[in-house]
C-alpha positions as CSV (number, residue, x, y, z in Angstrom):
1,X,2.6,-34.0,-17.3
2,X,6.0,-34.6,-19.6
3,X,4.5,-31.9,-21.4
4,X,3.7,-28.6,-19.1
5,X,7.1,-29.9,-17.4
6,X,8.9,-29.1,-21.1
7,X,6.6,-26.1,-21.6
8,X,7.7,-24.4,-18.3
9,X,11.4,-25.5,-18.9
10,X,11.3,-23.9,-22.3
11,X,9.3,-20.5,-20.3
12,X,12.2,-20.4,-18.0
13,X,15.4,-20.8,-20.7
14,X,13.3,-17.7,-23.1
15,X,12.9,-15.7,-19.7
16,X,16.5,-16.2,-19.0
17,X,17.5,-15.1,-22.5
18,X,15.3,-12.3,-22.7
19,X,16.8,-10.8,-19.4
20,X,20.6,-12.0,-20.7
21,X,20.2,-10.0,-23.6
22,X,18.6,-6.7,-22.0
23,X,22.1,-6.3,-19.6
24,X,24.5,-3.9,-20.2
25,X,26.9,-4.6,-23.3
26,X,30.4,-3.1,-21.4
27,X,30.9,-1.9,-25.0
28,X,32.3,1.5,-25.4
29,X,30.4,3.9,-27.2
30,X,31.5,4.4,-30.6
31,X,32.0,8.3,-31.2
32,X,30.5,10.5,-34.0
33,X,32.1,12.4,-36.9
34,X,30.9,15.4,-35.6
35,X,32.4,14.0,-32.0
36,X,35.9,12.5,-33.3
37,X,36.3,16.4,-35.4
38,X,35.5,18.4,-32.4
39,X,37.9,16.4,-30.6
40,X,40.7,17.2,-33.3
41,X,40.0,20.5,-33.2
42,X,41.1,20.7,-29.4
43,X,44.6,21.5,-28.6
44,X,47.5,22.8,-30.0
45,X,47.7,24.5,-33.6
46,X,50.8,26.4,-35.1
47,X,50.8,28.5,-38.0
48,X,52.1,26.9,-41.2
49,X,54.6,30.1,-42.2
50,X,55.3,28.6,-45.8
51,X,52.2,27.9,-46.6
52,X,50.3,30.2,-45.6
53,X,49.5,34.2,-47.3
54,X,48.7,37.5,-45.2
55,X,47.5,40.0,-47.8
56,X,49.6,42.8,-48.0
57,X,50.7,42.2,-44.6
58,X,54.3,41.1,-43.4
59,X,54.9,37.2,-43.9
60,X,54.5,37.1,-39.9
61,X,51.7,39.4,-39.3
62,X,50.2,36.1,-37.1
63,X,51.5,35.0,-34.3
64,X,49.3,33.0,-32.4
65,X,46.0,31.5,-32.9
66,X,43.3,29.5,-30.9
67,X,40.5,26.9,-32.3
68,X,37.8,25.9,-30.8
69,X,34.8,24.2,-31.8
70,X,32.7,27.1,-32.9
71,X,35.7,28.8,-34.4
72,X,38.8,30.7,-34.2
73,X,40.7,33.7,-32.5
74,X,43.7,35.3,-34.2
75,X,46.8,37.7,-32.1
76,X,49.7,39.4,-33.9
77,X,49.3,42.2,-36.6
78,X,46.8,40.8,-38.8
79,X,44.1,41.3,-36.2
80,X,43.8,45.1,-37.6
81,X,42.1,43.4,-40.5
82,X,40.7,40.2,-38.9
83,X,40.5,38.7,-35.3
84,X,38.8,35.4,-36.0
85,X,36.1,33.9,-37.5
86,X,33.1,31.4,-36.7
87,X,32.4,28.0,-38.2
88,X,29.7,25.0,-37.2
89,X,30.6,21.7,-37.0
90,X,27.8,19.5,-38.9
91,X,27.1,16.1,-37.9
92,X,29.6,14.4,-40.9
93,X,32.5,16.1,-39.1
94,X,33.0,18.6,-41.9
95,X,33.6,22.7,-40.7
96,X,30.4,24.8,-42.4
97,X,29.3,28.1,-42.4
98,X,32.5,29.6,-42.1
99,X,32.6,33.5,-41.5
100,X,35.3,35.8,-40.4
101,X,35.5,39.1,-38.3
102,X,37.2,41.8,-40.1
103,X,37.8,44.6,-37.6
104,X,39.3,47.5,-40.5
105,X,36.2,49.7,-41.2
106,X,38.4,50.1,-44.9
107,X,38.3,47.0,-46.1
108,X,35.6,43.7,-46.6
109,X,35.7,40.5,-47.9
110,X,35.2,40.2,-51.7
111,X,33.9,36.3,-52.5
112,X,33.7,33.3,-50.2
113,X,35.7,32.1,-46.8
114,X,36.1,28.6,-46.8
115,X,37.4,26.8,-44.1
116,X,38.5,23.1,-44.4
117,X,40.1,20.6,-42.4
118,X,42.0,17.6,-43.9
119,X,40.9,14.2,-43.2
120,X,43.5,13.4,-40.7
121,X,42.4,16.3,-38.9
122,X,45.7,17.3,-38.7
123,X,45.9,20.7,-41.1
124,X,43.1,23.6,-40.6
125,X,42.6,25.7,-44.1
126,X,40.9,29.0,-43.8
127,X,40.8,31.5,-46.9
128,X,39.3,34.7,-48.0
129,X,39.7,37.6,-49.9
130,X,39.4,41.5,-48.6
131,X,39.7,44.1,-50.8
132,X,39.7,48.2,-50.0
133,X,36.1,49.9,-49.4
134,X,37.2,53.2,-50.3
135,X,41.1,54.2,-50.9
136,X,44.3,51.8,-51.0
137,X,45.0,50.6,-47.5
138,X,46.8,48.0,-45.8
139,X,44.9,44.4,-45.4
140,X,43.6,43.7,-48.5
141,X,44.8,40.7,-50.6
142,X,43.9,37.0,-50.5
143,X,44.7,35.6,-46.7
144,X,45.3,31.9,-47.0
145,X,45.8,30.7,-43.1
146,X,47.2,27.5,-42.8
147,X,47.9,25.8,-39.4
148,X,49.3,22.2,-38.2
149,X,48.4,20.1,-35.5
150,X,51.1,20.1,-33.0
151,X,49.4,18.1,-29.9
């Protein structure tokens, strides 16, 4: 008798456990890279003036931009050569596939755009190089666009 009294003691306490452990753990969720650098990318960026090159365009050929998570919009005089560009966010938070739009039908982009965030998501890189299809025109150069976090 002493022992089905233990045995169903012992059923009870490993029931009891078992539906313990199964609650909820009030833990927050702990977010992804891809998460956390979609996140960054929300908000406000300015453009980084000193650091950053136009082509042959004027020093402030870009006034304003906007990032989202799939890419970028440009405004201001450099968007008679480019108004934006595309990039995917991969699951280890890093910005791939980069592509921008050039809207001149006189020039294209010679080489690679490469866009890069820093790892306090805090500074957005993008770079490429256009050069003239046919005759000399304005545009063409190596655009380096920098841009800081500012909320």
């Amino acid at each position: 008798m002493k022992i089905l009294r233990n045995l169903t003691l012992f059923s009870l306490l490993a029931a009891f456990v078992t539906l313990y452990s199964c609650g909820e753990d009030g833990g927050t969720d702990v977010k992804s890279d891809q998460e956390l650098t979609i996140e960054a990318l929300s908000g406000t960026w300015n453009v980084n003036g000193s650091s950053s090159q136009f082509g042959n365009l004027p020093d402030d050929a870009l006034s304003s931009v906007t990032i989202t998570s799939t890419g970028f919009s440009l405004s201001g005089d450099i968007t008679s050569v480019v108004d934006g560009g595309t990039f995917t966010v991969s699951e280890e938070g890093t910005l791939t596939n980069p592509s921008v739009n050039i809207t001149s039908a006189d020039v294209e982009v010679d080489g690679d755009v490469t866009v890069s965030l820093n790892a306090a998501k805090t500074k957005l890189t993008v770079s490429f190089t256009t050069v003239a299809k046919d005759a000399r025109v304005s545009g063409t150069g190596s655009f380096v666009i920098v841009l800081d976090k500012a909320s």
